[in-house]
Phi, psi and omega in degrees: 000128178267164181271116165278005188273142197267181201257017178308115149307140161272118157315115220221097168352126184235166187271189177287144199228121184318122154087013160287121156310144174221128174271139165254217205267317174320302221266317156343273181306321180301322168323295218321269199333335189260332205264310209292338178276337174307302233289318174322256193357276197305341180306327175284294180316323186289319189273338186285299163321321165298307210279340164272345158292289162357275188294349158310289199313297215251025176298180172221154178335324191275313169349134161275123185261319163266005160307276181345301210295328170315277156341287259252278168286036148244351165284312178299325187272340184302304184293341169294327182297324166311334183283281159348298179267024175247004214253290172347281173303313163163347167279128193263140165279107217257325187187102185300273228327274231280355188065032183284136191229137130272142149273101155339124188211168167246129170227136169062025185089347186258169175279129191226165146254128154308131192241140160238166154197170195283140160104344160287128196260007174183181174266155208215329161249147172233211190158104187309154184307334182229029133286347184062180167300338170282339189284349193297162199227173150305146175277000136358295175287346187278347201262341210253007145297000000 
């Protein structure tokens, strides 16, 4: 029998999913001081890593291309390991510039994220899973559900 319902996906509000960290907001914020020295880090690792891609890009004869490549990968695994442990804590990494982070969160039975960023003394946004940074709202509305 066909279906006149189309076959487009829908968004469909997801719910909490077994053995995921979820933050409430408090915890969030508590996170800060231990997330922020990562996020410094990997902020640092990140800009180093450009900066040796770059200069890969623009060698001149005289360059050690395999100092530079050494550099390159050990920059690169430093940031995996940075990634890694904020993965740990329970958090995704969203944008090395800006150190933008989310947090898994529950609001009204569904998955929401808490939003950071480097240079924040807390979390002050949040944003359904498939709003992205533009979509972010005050964490504000979360208190008045």
């Amino acid at each position: 029998m066909a279906s006149n319902a189309s076959n487009a996906p829908t968004a469909i509000p997801q719910g909490p999913r077994p053995g995921k960290k979820y933050f409430t907001l408090g915890e969030a914020n508590r996170s800060l001081p231990y997330v922020t020295r990562v996020v410094e880090d990997l902020t640092v690792s990140y800009d180093r890593v450009v900066e040796i891609r770059q200069h890969l890009a623009t060698l001149s004869p005289t360059d050690n291309r395999e100092l530079l490549e050494n550099e390159l990968e050990a920059g690169m695994d430093r940031l995996s390991e940075l990634v890694d442990e904020l993965q740990q804590v329970g958090v995704e990494l969203k944008d090395f510039e800006k150190g933008l982070l989310d947090f898994p969160s529950l609001h009204e039975g569904r998955e929401i994220y808490l939003c950071w960023h480097r240079g924040e003394k807390a979390v002050h946004t949040w944003h359904e899973i498939d709003a992205g940074y533009a979509g972010r709202q005050d964490v504000a509305a979360l208190e008045q559900h």
